[in-house]
C-alpha positions as CSV (number, residue, x, y, z in Angstrom):
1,X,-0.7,21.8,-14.3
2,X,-2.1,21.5,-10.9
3,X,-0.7,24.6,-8.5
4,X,-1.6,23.3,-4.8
5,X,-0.3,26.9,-3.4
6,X,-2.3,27.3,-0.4
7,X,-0.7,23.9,0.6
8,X,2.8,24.9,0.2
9,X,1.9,28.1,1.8
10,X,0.9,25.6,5.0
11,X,3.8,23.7,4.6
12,X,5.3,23.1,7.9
13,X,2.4,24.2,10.3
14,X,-0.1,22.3,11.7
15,X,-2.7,23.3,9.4
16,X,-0.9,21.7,6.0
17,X,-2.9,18.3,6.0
18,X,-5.7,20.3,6.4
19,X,-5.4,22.9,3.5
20,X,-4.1,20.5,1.4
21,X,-7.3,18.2,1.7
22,X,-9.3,21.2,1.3
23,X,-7.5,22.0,-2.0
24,X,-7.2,18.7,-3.8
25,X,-11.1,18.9,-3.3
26,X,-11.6,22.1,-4.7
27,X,-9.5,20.5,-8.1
28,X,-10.7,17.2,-7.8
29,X,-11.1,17.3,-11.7
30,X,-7.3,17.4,-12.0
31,X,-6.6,14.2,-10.4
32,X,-6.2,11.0,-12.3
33,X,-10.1,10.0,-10.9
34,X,-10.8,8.3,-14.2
35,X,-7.4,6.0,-14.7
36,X,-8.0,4.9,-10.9
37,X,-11.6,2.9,-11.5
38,X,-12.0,-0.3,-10.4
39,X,-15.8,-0.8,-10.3
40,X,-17.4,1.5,-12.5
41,X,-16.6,3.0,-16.0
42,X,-17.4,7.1,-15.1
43,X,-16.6,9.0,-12.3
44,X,-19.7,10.2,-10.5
45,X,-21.1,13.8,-9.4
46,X,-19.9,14.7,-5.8
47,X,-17.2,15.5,-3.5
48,X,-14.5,13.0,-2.8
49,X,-12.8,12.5,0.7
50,X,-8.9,13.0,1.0
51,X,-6.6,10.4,3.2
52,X,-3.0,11.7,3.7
53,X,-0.7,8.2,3.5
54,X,2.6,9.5,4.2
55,X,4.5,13.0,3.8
56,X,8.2,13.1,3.2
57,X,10.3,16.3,2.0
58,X,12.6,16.1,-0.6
59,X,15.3,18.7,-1.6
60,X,12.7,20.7,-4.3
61,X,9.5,19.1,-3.3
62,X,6.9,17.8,-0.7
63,X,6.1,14.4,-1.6
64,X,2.9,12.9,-0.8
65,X,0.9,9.3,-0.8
66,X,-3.1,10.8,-0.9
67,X,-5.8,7.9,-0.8
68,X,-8.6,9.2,-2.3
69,X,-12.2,7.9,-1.8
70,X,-14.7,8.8,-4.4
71,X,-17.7,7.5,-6.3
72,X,-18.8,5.7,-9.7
73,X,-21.1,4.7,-12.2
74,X,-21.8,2.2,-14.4
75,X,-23.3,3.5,-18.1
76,X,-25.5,1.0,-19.6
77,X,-26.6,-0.8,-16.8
78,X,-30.4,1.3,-17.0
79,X,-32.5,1.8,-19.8
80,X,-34.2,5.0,-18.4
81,X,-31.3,7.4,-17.4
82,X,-28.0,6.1,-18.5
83,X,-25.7,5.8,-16.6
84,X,-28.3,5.5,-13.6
85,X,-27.3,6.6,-9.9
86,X,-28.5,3.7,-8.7
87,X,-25.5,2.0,-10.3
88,X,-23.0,4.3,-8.1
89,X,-20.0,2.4,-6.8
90,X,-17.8,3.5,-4.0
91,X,-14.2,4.0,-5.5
92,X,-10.4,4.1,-4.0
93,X,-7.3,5.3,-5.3
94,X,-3.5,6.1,-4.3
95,X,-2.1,9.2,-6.3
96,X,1.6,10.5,-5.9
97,X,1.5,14.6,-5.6
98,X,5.2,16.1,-5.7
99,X,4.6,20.2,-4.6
100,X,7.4,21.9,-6.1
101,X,8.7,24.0,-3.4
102,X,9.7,27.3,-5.0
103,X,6.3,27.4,-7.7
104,X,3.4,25.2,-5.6
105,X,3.2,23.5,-9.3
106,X,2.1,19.7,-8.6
107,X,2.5,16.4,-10.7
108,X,0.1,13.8,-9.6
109,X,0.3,10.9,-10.6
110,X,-1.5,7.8,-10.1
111,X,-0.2,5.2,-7.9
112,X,0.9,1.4,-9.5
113,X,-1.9,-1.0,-8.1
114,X,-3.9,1.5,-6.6
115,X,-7.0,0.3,-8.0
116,X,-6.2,-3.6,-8.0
């Protein structure tokens, strides 16, 4: 499970958006990338870009709406090099992350129509 500590450790400062951005980044392989494609059928090689939606606290978690903006590709649209980077699509999704307050562990999951 994904353990977004350093964010919960920000909680309530100015710096939380910040650390939390940095930290999904750092476990971008943890988010539901792959269920959120719209355009291509892989998720590309590179970093991805963090929006913060909307925050709200609940009594045993942090609740957050998290666009994130990413890149894909489509296999089998190049015969030399499949699937080809010149095939790379830009990509957007919505994910739900609730922080549990006492552990830092996180349940992502993605959001309903994100990718429509």
């Amino acid at each position: 499970m994904l353990e977004l500590r350093d964010a919960l450790r920000a909680w309530g400062t100015p710096g939380f958006e910040a650390a939390l951005k940095q930290e999904l980044a750092w476990h971008a392989e943890q988010l539901p990338l792959l269920q959120g494609l719209s355009a291509g059928n892989y998720v590309a090689d590179g970093t991805i870009t963090v929006t913060i939606n909307s925050v709200a606290e609940l009594d045993n978690a942090i609740r957050v709406m998290a666009g994130i903006f990413y890149r894909s590709v489509t296999g089998g649209c190049s015969c030399a090099g499949d699937p080809a980077t010149a095939s790379e699509n830009p990509e957007y999704c919505e994910v739900q992350l609730d922080i549990g307050k006492t552990s830092a562990a996180t349940a992502v999951t993605l959001a309903t129509g994100a990718a429509d």
